[in-house]
C-alpha positions in Angstrom: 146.8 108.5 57.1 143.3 107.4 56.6 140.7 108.6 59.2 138.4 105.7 59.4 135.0 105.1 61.5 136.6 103.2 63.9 139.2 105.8 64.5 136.4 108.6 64.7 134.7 107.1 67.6 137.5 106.4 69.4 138.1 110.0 69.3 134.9 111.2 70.3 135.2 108.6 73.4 138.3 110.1 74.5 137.0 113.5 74.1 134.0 112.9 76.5 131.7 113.7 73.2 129.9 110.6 72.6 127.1 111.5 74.6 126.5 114.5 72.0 126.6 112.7 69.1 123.1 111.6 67.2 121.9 108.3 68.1 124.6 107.7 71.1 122.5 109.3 73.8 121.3 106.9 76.6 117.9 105.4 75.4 115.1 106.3 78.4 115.7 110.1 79.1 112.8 111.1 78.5 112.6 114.4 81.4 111.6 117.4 80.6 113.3 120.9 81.8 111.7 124.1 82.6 114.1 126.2 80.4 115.0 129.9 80.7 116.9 132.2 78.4 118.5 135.7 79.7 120.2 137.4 77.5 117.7 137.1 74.1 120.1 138.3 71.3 120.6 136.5 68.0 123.1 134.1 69.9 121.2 133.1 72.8 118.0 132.9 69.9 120.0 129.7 68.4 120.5 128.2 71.7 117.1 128.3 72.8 116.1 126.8 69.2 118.6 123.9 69.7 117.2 123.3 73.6 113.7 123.3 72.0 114.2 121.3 69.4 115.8 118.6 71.9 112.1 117.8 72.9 113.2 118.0 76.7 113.0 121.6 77.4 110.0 123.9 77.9 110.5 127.4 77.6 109.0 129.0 80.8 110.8 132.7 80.4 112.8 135.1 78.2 114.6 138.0 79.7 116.5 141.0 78.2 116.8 144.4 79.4 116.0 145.4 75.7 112.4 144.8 74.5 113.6 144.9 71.0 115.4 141.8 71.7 113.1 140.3 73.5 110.4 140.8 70.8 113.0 139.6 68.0 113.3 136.7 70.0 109.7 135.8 69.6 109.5 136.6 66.2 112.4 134.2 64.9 111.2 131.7 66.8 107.5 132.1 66.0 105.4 129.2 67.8 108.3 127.0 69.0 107.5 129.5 72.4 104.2 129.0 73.8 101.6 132.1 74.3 102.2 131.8 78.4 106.1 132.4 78.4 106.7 135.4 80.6 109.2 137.9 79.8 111.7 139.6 82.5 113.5 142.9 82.4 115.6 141.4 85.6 117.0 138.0 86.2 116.9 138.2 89.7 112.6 138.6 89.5 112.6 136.0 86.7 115.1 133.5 89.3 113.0 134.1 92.3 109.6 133.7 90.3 110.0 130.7 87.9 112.7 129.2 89.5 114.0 127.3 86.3 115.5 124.1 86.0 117.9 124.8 83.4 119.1 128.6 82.6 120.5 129.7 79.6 122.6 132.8 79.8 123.9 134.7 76.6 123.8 138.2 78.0 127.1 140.4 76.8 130.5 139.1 78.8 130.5 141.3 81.6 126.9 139.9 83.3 128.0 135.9 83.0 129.4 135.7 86.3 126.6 137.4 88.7 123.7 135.7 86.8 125.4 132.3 86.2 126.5 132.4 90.4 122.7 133.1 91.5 121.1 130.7 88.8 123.3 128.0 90.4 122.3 129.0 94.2 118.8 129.3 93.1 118.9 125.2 91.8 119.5 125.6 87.7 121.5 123.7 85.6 123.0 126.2 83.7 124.5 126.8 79.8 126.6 129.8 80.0 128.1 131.7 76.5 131.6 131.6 76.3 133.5 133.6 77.4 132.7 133.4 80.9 133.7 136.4 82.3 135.0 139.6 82.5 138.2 139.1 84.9 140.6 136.0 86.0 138.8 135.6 89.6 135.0 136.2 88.5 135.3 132.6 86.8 136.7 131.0 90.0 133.9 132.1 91.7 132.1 130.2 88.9 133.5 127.1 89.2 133.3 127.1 93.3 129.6 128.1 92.7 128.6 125.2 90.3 130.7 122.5 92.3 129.2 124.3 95.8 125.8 123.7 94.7 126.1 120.6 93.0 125.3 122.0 89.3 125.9 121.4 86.1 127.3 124.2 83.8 128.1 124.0 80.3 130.1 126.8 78.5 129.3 127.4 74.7 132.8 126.7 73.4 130.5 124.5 70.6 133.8 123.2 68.7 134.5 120.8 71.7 132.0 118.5 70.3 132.2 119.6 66.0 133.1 116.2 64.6 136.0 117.8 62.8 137.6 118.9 65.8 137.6 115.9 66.9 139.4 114.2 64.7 142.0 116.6 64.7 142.3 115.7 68.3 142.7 112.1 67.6 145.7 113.1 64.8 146.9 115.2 66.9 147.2 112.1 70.1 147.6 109.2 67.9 150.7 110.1 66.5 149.6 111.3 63.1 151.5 115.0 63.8 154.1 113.8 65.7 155.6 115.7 68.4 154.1 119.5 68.5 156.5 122.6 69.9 154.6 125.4 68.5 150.7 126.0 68.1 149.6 129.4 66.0 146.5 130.9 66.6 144.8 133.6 64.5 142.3 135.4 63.6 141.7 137.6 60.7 139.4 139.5 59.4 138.9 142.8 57.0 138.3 146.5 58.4 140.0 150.0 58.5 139.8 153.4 60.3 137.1 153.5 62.6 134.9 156.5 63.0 133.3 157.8 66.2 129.7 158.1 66.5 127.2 160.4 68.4 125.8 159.1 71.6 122.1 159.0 72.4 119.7 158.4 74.6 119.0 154.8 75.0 116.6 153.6 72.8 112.6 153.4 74.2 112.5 149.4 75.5 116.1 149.7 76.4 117.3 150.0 80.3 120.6 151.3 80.1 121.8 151.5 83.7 120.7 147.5 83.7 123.0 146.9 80.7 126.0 148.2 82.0 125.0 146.6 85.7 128.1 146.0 87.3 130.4 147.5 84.7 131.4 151.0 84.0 128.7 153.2 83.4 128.8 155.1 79.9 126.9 157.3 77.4 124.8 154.8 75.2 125.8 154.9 71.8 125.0 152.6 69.0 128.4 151.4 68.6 127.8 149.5 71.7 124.2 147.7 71.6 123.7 145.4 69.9 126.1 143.3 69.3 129.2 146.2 69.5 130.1 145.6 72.9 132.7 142.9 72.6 135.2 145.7 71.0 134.4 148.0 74.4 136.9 147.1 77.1 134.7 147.6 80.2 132.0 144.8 79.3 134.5 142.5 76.6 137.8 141.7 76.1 138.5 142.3 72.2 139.0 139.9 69.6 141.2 137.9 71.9 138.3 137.5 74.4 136.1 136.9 72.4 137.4 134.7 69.3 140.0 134.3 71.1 138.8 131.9 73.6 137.7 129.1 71.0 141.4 128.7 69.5 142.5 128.6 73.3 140.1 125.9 74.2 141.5 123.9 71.3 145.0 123.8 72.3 143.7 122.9 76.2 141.8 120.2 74.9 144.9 119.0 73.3 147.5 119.5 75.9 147.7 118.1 79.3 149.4 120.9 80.4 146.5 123.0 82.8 147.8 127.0 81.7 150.8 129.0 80.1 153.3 129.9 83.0 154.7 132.8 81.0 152.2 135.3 79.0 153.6 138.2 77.1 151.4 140.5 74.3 151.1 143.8 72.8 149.4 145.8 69.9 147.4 148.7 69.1 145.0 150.8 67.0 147.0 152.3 64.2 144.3 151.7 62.0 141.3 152.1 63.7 142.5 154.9 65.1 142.9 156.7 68.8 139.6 155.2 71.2 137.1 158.3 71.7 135.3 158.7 74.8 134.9 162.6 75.3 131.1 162.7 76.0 129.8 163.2 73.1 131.2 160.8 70.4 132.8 157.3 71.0 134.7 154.8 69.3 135.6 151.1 70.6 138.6 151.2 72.4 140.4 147.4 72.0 142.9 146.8 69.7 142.4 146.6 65.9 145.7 144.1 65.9 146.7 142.1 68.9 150.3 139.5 69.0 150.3 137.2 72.3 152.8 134.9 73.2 152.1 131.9 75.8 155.2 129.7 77.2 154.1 126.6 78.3 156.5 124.1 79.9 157.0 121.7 76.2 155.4 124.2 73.6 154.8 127.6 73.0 151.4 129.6 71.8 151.4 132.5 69.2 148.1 134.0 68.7 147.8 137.0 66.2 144.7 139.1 65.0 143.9 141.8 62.9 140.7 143.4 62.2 142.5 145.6 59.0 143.9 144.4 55.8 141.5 142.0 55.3 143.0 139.7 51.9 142.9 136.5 49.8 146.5 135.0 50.9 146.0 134.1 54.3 142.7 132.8 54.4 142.0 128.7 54.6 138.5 129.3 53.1 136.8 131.7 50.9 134.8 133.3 53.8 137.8 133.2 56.8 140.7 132.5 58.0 140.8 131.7 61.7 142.0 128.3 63.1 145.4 127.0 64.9 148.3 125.7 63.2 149.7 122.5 65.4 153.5 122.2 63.9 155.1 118.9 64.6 157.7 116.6 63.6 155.4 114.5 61.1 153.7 117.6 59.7 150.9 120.3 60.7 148.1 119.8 61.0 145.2 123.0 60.6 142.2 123.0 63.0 139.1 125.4 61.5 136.0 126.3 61.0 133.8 126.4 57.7 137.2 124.1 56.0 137.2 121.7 58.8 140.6 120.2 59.8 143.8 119.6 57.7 147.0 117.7 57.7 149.5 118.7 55.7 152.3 115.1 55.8 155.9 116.8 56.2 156.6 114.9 53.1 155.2 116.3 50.7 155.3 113.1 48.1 151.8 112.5 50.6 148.2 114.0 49.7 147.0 115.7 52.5 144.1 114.6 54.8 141.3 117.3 54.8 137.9 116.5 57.4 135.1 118.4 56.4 133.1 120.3 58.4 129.9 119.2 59.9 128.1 122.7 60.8 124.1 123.3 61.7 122.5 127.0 59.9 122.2 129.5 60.9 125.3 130.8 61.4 127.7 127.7 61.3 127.7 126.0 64.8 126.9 122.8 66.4 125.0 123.7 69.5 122.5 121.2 68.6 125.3 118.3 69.8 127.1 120.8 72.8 123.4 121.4 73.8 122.8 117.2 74.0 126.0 116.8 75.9 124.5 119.2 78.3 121.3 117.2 78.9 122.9 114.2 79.3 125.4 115.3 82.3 122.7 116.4 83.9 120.8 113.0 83.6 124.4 111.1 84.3 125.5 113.7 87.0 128.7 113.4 85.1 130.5 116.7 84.2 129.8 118.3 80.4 132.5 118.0 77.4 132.9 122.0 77.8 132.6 122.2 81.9 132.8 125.7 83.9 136.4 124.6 84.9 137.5 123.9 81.7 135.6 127.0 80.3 137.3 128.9 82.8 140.8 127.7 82.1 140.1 128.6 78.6 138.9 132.4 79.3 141.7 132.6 81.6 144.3 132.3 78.3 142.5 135.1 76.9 142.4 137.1 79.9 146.1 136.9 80.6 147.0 138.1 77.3 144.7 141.2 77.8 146.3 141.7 81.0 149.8 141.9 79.9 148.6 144.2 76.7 147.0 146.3 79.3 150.0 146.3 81.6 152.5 146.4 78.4 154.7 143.4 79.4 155.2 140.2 80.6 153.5 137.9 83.1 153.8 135.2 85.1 151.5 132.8 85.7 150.7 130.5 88.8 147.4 128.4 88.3 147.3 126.3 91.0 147.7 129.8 93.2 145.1 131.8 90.5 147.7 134.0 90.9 150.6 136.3 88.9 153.8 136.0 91.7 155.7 138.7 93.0 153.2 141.2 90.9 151.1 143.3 92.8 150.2 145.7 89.8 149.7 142.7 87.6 147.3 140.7 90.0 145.3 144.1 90.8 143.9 143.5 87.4 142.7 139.8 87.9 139.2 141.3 89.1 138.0 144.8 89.3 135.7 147.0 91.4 132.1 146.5 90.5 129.6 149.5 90.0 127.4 149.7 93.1 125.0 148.4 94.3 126.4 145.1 92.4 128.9 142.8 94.5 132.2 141.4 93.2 131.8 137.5 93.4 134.0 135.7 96.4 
């Protein structure tokens, strides 16, 4: 199998991604945005570098309820931000008062749904981090809100438009795999016991009760903030919400099947040890290992992680091994990361076909191209390569399998319905009651 130019592009087309690609974008768009970013953390820092670099977005306002992040914001990206940009402890004063045409929003999980909503009523475009929510029904509220108010909203899930991915798409519908009945997902990484720490009082610059907004209140500890929260099951979902969500979004792209109809998982912390909460000390609470199993009508998902045990053997490049294994009749083929994507013939007399990765520093992403996709729907009015609905469908993976680890069984799905039939207990848990005074999306 030879992957040629030709066949590439063809790929790209199919995928929607063109329009990212250098050089492909529609000659003559030449608007600029007034560009806000909540949520200033290291992640949301390399989106706003990518919109700025795109010479179509002006950074009008940065908000955080942190000041540290807010100021480590400024200082990476030095004077790509001009002296006048205003800074916001609270999106809804930042909303009401700049009014921005485009909104990036990389806050932790939990807060994607209430800012994304009112960004969307209040006229912004909006680039939302994956994933997109906290609970099932939060992102159908998403989706009614961009397609209610007309706007376009592009979820983070970068790999839709990584050239490599793309031409493991193409393999995988040309033919060059064959017929697939079984996709493995995985994640793994090193790790061990996990010690609790002491909690504190928020640090000075930090508005704690703001953090945790609509989530569970608790005791700030440093476990949490920054960048802890996504192992805390009141404002993330684990390694399977988080990571999680990208291997997910690869096997949707793939399939033309819309959602699993069965969903079964289970795991634990026999490593990491009993979750602490007691007041005075904490420990993360998801699992440190996590199996899942989603039926789908012609094929069936495994997805495995472990944050222990970290080792040589499994991993498809020096510095990982995360991915999804497509197995088919002509061979399998292994969508990655930092390797890029490989098919290994079933006969073996056959070399096999490796596509290298094409990643942007720092950190190994291509926002730069998801971010260009995103500008060009909006000039087009066409939806994005990584739209809410699709973004949603791909959380919604994710989100099942925590639900039936939390419930410690198996589920049914119905997505047409956005419901789990017959289940009362089970579909209790596709939202949750918000802290007051914050609302629960309709």
């Amino acid at each position: 199998m030879r992957l040629t130019r030709r066949s590439f592009v063809r790929a790209a087309s199919a995928s929607g991604a063109l329009a990212a690609m250098p050089g492909i974008l529609r000659a003559g768009q030449d608007r600029t945005f007034s560009t806000a970013l909540i949520g200033t953390g290291w992640w949301g820092t390399n989106i706003l570098r990518e919109a700025i670099a795109s010479d179509r977005c002006r950074p009008v306002a940065l908000c955080d309820v942190d000041e540290s992040q807010v100021a480590s914001c400024k200082s990476t990206l030095g004077g790509m931000l001009p002296d006048s940009i205003k800074v916001y402890k609270d999106y809804r004063e930042l909303i009401e008062s700049e009014r921005p045409e485009i909104a990036i929003v990389a806050t932790p999980d939990h807060w994607h749904p209430l800012i994304t909503i009112a960004c969307c009523e209040a006229g912004a475009h909006v680039y939302v981090e994956k994933p997109i929510g906290h609970t099932v029904l939060e992102g159908k509220a998403m989706v009614e809100a961009a397609r209610r108010n007309d706007r376009v909203v592009q979820v983070g899930t970068h790999r839709r438009v990584s050239p490599h991915n793309i031409a493991g798409m193409e393999m995988l519908r040309d033919g060059t795999v064959g017929k697939v009945g079984m996709v493995r997902a995985f994640v793994h990484y090193g790790g061990g016991p996990e010690e609790p720490a002491e909690n504190e009082d928020p640090p000075a610059g930090l508005d704690w009760d703001l953090w945790c907004g609509p989530a569970p209140m608790r005791d700030f500890n440093p476990k949490l903030h920054p960048r802890g929260f996504r192992q805390f099951l009141d404002y993330a979902n684990g390694t399977l919400g988080d990571w999680g969500i990208h291997w997910m979004d690869q096997i949707l792209w793939w399939t033309e099947e819309l959602a699993p109809r069965t969903v079964f998982s289970t795991g634990g912390r026999p490593i990491a040890g009993p979750a602490l909460n007691d007041g005075t000390r904490q420990t993360s609470d998801a699992p440190d290992h996590q199996l899942a199993a989603f039926e789908f009508d012609s094929f069936t998902v495994s997805w495995e992680h472990r944050r222990f045990a970290g080792n040589t053997a499994e991993k498809t490049h020096p510095d990982q091994a995360v991915g999804c294994y497509f197995y088919g009749t002509n061979g399998t083929l292994h969508i990655g990361w930092l390797d890029g994507t490989t098919f290994y013939p079933r006969d073996a007399r056959k070399a096999a076909v490796n596509v290298p990765a094409q990643l942007h520093e720092p950190d190994q992403q291509n926002i730069r191209e998801l971010f260009a996709d995103f500008l060009d729907a909006i000039d087009s009015g066409r939806r994005p390569v990584s739209d809410i609905e699709i973004g949603h469908r791909s959380t919604n993976m994710s989100l099942l399998g925590m639900l039936s680890y939390k419930l410690g069984r198996s589920i049914a799905w119905d997505h047409d319905r956005h419901e789990i039939p017959g289940d009362p207990e089970a579909n209790a848990l596709l939202r949750r009651e918000y802290r007051s005074p914050w609302t629960y999306p309709a």
